[in-house]
HTML snippet that shows the backbone in 3Dmol.js (N, CA, C, O; Angstrom):
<script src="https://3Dmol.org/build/3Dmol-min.js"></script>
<div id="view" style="width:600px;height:400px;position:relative"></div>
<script>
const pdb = `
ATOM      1  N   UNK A   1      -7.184   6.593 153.290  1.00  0.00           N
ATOM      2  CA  UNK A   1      -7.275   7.170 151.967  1.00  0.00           C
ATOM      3  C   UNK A   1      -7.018   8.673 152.074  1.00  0.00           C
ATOM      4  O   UNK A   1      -7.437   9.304 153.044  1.00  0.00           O
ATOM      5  N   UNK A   2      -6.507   9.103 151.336  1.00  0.00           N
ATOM      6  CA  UNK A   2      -5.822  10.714 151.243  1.00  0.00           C
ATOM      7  C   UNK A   2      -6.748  11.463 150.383  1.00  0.00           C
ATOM      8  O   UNK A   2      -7.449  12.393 150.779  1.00  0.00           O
ATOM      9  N   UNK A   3      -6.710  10.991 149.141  1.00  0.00           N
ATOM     10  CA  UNK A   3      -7.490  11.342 147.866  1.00  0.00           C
ATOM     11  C   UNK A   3      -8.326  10.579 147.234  1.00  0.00           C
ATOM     12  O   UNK A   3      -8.421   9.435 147.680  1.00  0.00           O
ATOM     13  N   UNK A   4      -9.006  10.869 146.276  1.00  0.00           N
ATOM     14  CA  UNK A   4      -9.849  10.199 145.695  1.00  0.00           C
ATOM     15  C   UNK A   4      -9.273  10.748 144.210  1.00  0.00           C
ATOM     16  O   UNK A   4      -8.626  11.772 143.993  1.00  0.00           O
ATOM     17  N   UNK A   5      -9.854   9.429 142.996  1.00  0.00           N
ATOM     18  CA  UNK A   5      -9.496  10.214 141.562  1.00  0.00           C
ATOM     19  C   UNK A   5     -11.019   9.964 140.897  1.00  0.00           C
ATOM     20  O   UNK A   5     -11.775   9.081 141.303  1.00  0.00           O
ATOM     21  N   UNK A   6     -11.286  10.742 139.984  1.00  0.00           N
ATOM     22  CA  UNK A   6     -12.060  10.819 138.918  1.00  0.00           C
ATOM     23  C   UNK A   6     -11.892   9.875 137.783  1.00  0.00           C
ATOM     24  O   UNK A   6     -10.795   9.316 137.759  1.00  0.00           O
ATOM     25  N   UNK A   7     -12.710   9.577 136.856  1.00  0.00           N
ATOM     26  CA  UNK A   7     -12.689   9.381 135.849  1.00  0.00           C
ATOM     27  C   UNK A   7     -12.383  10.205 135.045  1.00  0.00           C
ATOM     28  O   UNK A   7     -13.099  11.196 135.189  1.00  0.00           O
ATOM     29  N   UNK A   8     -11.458  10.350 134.014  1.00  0.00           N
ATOM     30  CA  UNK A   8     -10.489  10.816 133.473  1.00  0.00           C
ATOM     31  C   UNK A   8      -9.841  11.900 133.842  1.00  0.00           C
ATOM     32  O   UNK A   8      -9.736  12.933 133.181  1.00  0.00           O
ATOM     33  N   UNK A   9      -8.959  11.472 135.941  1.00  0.00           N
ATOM     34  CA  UNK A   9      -8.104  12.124 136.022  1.00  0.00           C
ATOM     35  C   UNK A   9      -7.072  11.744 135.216  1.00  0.00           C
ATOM     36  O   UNK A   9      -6.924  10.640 134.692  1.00  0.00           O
ATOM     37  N   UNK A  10      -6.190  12.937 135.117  1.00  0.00           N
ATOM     38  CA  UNK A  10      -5.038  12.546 134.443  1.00  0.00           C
ATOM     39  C   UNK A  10      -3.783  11.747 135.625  1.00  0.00           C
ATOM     40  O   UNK A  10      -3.889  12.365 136.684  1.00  0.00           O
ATOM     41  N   UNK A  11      -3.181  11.130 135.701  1.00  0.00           N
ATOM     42  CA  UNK A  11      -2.205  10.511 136.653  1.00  0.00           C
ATOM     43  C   UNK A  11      -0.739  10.547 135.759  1.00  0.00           C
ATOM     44  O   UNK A  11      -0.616  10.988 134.616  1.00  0.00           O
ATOM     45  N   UNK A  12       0.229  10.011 136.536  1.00  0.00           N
ATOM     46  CA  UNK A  12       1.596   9.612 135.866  1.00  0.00           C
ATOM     47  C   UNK A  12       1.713   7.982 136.678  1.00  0.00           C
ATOM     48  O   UNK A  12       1.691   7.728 137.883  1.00  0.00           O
ATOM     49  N   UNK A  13       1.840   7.059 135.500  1.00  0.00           N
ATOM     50  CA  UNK A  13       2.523   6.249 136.377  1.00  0.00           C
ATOM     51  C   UNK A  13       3.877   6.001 136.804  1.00  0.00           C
ATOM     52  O   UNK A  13       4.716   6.214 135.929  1.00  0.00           O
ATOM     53  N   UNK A  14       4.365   5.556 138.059  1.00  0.00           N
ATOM     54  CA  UNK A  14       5.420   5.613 138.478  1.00  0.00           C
ATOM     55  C   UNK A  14       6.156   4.384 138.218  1.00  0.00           C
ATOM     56  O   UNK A  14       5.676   3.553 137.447  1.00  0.00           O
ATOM     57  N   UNK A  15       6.951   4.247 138.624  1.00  0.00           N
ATOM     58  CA  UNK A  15       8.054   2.820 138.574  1.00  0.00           C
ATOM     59  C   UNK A  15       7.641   1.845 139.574  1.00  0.00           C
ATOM     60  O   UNK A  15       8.240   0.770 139.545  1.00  0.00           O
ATOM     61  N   UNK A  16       6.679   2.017 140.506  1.00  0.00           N
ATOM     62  CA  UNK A  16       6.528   1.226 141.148  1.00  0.00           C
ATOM     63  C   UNK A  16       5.085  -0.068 140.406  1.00  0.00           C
ATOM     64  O   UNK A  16       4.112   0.076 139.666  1.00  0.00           O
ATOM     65  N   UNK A  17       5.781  -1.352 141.215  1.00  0.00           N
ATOM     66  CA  UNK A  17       4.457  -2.210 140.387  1.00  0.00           C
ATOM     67  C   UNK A  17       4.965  -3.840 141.647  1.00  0.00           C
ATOM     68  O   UNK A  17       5.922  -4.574 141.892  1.00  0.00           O
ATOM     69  N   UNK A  18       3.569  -3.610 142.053  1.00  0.00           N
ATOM     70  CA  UNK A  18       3.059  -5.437 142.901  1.00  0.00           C
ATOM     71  C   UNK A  18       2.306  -5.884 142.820  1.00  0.00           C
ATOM     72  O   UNK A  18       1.254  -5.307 143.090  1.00  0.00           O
ATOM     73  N   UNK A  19       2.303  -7.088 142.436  1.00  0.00           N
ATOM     74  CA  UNK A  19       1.083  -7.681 142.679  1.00  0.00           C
ATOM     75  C   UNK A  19       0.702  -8.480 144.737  1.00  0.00           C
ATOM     76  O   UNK A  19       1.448  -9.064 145.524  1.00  0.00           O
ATOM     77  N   UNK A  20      -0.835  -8.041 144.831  1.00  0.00           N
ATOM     78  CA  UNK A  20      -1.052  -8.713 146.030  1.00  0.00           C
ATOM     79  C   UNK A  20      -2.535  -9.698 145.854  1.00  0.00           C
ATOM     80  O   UNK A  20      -3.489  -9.918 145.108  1.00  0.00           O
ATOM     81  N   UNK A  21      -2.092  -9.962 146.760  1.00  0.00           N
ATOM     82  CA  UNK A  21      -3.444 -11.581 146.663  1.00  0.00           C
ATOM     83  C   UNK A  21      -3.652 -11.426 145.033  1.00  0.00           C
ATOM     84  O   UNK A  21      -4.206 -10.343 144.840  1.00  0.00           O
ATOM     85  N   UNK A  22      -3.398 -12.144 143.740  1.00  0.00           N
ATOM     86  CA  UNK A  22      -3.835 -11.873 142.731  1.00  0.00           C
ATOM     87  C   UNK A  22      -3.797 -10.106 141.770  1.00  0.00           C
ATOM     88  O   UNK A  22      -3.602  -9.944 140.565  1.00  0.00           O
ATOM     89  N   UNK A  23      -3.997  -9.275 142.595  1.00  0.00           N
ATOM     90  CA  UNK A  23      -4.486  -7.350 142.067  1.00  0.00           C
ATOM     91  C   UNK A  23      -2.858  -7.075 141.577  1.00  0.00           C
ATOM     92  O   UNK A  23      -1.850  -7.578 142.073  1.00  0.00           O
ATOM     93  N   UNK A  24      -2.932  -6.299 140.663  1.00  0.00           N
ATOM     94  CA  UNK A  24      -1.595  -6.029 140.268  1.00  0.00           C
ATOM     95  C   UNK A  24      -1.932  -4.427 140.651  1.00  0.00           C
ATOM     96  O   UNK A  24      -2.910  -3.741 140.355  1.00  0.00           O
ATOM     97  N   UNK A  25      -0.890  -4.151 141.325  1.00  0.00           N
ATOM     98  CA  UNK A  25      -1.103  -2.462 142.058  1.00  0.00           C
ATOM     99  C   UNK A  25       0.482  -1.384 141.385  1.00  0.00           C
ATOM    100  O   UNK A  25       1.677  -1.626 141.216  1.00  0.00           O
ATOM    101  N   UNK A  26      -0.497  -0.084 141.167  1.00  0.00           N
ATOM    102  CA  UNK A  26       0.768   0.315 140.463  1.00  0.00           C
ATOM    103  C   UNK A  26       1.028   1.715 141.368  1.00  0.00           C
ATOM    104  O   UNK A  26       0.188   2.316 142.039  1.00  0.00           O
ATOM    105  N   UNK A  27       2.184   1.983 141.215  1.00  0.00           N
ATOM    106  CA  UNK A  27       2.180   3.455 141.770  1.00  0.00           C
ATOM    107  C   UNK A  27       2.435   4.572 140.807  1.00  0.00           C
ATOM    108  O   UNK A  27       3.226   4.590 139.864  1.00  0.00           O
ATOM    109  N   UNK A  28       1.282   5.876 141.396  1.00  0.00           N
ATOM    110  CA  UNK A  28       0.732   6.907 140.468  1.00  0.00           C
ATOM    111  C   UNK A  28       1.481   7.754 141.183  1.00  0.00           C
ATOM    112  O   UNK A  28       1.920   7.563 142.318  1.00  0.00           O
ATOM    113  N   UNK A  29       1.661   8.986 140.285  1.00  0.00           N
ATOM    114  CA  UNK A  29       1.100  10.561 140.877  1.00  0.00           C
ATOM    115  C   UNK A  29       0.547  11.443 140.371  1.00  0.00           C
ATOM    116  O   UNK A  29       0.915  11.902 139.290  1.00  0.00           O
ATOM    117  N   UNK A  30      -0.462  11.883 141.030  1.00  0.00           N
ATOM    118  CA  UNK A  30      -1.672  12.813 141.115  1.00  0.00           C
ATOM    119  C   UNK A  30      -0.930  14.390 140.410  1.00  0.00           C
ATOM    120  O   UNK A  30       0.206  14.694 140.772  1.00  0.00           O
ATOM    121  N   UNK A  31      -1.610  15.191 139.524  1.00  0.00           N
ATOM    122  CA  UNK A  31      -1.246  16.521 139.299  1.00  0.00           C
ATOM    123  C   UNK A  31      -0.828  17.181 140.406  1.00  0.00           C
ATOM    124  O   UNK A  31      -0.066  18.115 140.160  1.00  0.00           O
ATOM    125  N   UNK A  32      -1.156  16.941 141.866  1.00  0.00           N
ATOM    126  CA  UNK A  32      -1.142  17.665 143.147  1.00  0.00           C
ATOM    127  C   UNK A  32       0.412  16.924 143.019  1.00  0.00           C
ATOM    128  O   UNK A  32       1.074  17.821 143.540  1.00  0.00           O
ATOM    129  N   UNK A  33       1.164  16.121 142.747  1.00  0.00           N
ATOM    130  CA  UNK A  33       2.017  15.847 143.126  1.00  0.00           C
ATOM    131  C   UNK A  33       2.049  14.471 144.403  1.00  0.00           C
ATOM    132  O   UNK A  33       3.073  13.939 144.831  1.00  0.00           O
ATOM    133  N   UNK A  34       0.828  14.186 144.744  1.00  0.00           N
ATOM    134  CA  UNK A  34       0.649  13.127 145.374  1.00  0.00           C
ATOM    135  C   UNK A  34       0.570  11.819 144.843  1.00  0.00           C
ATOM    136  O   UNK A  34      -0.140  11.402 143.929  1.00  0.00           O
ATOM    137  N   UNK A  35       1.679  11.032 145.781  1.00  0.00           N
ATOM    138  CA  UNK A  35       2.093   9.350 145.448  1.00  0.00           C
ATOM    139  C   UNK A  35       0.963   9.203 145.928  1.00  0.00           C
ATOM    140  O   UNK A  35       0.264   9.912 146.653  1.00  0.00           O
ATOM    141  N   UNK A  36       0.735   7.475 145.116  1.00  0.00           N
ATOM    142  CA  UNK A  36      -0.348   6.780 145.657  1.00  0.00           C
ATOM    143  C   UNK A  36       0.035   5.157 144.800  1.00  0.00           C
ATOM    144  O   UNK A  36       0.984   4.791 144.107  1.00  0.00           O
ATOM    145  N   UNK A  37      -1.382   4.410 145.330  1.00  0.00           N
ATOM    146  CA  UNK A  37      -1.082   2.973 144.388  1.00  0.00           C
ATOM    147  C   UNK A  37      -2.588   2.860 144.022  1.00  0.00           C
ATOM    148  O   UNK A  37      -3.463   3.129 144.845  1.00  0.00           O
ATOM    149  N   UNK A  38      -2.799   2.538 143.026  1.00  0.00           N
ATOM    150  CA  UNK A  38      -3.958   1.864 142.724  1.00  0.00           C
ATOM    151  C   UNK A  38      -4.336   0.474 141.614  1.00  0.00           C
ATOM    152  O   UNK A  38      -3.501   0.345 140.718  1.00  0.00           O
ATOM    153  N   UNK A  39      -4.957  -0.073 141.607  1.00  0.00           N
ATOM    154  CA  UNK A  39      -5.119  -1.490 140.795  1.00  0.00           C
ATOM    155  C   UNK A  39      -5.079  -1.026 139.687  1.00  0.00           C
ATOM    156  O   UNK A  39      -5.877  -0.168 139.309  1.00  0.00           O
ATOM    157  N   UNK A  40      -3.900  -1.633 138.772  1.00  0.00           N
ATOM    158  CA  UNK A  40      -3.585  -1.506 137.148  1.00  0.00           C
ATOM    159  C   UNK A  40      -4.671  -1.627 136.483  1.00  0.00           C
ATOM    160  O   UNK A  40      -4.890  -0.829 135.572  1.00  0.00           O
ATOM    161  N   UNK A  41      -5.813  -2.889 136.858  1.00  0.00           N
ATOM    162  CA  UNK A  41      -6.892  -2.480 136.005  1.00  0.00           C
ATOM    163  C   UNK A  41      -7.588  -1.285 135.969  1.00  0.00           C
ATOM    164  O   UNK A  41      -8.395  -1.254 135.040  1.00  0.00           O
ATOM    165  N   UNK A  42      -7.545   0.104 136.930  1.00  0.00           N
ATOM    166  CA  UNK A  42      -8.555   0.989 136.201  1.00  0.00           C
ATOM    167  C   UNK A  42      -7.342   1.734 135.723  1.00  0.00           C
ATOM    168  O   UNK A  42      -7.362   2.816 136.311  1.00  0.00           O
ATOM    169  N   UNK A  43      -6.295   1.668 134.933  1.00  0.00           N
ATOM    170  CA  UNK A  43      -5.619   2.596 134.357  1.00  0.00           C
ATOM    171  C   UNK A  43      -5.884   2.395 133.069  1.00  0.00           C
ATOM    172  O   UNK A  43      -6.228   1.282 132.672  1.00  0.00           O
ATOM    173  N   UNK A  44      -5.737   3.613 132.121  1.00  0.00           N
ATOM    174  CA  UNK A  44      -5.816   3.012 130.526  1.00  0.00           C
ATOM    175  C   UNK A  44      -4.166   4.167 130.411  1.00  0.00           C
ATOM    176  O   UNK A  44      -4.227   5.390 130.541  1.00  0.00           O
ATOM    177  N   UNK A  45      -3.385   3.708 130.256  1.00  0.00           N
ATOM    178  CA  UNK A  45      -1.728   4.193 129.298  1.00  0.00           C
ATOM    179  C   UNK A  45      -2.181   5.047 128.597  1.00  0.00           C
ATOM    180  O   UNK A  45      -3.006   4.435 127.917  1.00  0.00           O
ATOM    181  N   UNK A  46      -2.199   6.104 128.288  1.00  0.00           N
ATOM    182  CA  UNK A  46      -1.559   7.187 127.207  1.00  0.00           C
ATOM    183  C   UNK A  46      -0.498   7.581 126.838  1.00  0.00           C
ATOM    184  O   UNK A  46       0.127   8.431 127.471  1.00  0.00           O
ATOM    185  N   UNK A  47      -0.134   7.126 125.901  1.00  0.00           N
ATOM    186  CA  UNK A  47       1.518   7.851 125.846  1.00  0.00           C
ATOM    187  C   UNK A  47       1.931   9.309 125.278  1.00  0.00           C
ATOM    188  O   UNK A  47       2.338   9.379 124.118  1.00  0.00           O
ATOM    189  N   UNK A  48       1.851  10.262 125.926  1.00  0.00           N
ATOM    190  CA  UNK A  48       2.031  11.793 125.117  1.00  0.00           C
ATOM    191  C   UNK A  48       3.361  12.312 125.025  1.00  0.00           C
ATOM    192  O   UNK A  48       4.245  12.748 125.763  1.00  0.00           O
ATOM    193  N   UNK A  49       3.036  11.981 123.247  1.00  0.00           N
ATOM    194  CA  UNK A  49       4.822  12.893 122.611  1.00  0.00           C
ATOM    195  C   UNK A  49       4.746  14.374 122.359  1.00  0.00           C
ATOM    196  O   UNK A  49       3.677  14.980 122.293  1.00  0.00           O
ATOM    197  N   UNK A  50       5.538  14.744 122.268  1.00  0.00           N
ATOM    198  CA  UNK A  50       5.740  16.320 122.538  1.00  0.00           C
ATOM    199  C   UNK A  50       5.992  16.542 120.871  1.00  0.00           C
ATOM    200  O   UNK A  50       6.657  15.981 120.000  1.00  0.00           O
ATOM    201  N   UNK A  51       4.965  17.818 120.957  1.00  0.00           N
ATOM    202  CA  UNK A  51       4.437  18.179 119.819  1.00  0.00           C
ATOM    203  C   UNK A  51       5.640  18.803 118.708  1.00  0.00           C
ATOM    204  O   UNK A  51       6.096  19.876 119.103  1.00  0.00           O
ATOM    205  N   UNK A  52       6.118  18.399 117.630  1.00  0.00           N
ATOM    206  CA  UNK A  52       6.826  18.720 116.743  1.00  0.00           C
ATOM    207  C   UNK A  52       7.137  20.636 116.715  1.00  0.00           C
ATOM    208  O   UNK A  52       6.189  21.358 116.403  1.00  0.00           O
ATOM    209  N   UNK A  53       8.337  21.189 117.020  1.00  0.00           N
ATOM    210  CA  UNK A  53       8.210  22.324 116.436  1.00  0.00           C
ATOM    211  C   UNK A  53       8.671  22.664 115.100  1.00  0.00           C
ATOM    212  O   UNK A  53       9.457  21.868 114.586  1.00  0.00           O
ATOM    213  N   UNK A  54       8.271  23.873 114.329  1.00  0.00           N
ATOM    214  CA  UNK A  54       8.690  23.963 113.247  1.00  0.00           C
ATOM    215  C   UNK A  54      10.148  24.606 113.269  1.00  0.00           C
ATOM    216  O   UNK A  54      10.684  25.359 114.083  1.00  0.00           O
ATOM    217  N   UNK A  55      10.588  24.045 112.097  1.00  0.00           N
ATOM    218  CA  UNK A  55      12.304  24.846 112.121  1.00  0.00           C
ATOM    219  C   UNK A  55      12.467  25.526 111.153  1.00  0.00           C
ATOM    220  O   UNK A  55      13.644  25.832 110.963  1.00  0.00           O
ATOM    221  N   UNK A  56      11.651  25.953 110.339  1.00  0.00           N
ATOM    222  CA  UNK A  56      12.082  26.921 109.501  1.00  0.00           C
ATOM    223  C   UNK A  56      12.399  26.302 108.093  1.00  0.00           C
ATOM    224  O   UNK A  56      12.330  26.986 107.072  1.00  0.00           O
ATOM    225  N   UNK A  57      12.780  24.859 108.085  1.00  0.00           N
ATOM    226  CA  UNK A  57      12.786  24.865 106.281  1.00  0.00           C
ATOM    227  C   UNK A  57      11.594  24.079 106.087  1.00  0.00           C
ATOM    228  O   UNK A  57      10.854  23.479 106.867  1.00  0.00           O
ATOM    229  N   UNK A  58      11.614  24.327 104.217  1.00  0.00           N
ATOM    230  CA  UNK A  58      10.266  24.531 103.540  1.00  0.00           C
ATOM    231  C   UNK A  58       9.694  23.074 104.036  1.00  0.00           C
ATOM    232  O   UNK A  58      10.632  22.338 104.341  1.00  0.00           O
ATOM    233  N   UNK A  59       8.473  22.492 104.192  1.00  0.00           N
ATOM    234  CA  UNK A  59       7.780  21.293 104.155  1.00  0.00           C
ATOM    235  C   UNK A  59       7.450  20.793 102.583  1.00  0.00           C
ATOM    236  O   UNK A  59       6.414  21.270 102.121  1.00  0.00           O
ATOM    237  N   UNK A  60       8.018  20.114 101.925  1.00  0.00           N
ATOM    238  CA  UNK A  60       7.116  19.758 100.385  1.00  0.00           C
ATOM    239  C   UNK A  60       5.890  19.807 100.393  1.00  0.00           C
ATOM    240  O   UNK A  60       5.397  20.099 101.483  1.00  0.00           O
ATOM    241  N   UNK A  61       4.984  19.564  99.294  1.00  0.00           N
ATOM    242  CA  UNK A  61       3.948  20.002  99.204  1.00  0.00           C
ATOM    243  C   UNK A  61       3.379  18.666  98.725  1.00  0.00           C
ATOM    244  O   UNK A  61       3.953  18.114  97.787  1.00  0.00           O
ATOM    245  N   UNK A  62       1.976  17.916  99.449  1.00  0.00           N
ATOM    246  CA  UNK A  62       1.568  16.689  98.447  1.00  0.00           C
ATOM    247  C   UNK A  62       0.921  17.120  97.473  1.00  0.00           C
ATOM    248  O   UNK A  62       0.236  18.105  97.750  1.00  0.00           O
ATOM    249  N   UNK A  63       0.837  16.584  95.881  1.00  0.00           N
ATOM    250  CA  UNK A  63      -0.503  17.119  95.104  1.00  0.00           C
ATOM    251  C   UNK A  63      -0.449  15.909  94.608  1.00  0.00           C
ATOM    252  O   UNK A  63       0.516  15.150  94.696  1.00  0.00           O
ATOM    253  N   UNK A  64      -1.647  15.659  93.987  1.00  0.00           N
ATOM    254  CA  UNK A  64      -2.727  14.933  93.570  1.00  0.00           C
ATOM    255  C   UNK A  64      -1.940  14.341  92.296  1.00  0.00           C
ATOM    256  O   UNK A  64      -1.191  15.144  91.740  1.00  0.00           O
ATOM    257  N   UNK A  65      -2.020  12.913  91.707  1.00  0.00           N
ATOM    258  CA  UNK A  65      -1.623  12.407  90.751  1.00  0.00           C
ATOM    259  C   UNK A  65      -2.771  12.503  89.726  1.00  0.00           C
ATOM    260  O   UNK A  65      -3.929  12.481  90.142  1.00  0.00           O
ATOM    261  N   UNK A  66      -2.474  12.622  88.228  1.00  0.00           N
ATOM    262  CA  UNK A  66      -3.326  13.131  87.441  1.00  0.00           C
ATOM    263  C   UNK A  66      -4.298  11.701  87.212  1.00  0.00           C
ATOM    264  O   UNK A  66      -3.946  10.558  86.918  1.00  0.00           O
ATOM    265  N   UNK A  67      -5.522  12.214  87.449  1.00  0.00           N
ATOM    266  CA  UNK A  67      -6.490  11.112  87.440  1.00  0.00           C
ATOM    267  C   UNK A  67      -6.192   9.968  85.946  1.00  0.00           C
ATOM    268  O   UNK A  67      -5.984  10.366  84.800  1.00  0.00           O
ATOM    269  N   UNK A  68      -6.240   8.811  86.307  1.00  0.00           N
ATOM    270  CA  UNK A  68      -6.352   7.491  85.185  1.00  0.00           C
ATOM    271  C   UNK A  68      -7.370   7.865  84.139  1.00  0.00           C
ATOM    272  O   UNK A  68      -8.494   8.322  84.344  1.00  0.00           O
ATOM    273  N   UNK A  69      -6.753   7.578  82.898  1.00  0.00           N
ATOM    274  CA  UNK A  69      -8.387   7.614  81.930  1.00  0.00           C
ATOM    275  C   UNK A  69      -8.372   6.512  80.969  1.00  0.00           C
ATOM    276  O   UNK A  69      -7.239   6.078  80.761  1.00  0.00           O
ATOM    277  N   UNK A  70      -9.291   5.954  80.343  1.00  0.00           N
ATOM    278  CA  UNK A  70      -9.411   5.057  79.906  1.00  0.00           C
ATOM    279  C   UNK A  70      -9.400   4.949  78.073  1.00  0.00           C
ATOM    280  O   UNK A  70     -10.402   5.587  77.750  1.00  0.00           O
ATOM    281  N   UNK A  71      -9.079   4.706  77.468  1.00  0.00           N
ATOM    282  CA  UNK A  71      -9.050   4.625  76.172  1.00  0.00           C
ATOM    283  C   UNK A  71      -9.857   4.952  75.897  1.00  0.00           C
ATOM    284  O   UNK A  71     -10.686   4.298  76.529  1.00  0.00           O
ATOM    285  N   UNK A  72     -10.670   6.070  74.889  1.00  0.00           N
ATOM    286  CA  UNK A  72     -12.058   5.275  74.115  1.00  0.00           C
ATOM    287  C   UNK A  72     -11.886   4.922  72.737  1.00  0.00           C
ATOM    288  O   UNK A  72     -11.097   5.131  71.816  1.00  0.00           O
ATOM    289  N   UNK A  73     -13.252   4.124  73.043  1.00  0.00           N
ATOM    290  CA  UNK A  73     -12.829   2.971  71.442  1.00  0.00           C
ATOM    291  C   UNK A  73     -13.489   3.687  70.022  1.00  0.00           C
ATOM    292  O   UNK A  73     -13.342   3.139  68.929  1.00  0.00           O
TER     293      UNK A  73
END
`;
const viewer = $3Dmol.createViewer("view");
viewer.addModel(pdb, "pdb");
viewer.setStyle({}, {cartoon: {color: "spectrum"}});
viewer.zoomTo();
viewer.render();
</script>
């Protein structure tokens, strides 16, 4: 063993993926930049999209539809 990870290290998973005796094993790398494999079950996927920048034209604006009213009798 080289390293050890934490609970909610962050990892990347890699392209690599086996299963042995039954364990489905995936290959990571560590922020350090270190390969490794570990059992798919303790991974949970995050998928992070890259945050929108603004470009300069206007955004519309939502507003509020004029509240329903009811007849009176």
């Amino acid at each position: 063993m080289i390293a050890q990870l934490r609970v909610g290290d962050l990892i990347t998973v890699r392209y690599g993926y086996e299963i042995v005796n039954g364990i489905a094993w995936v290959e990571v790398q560590d922020k350090e930049g270190r390969l490794g494999w570990i059992p798919e079950i303790y991974t949970l996927v995050v998928t992070l999209t890259p945050t929108p920048t603004h470009t300069g034209a206007p955004v519309p604006a939502l507003t509020a539809a004029p509240a329903a009213t009811s007849p009176s009798p």
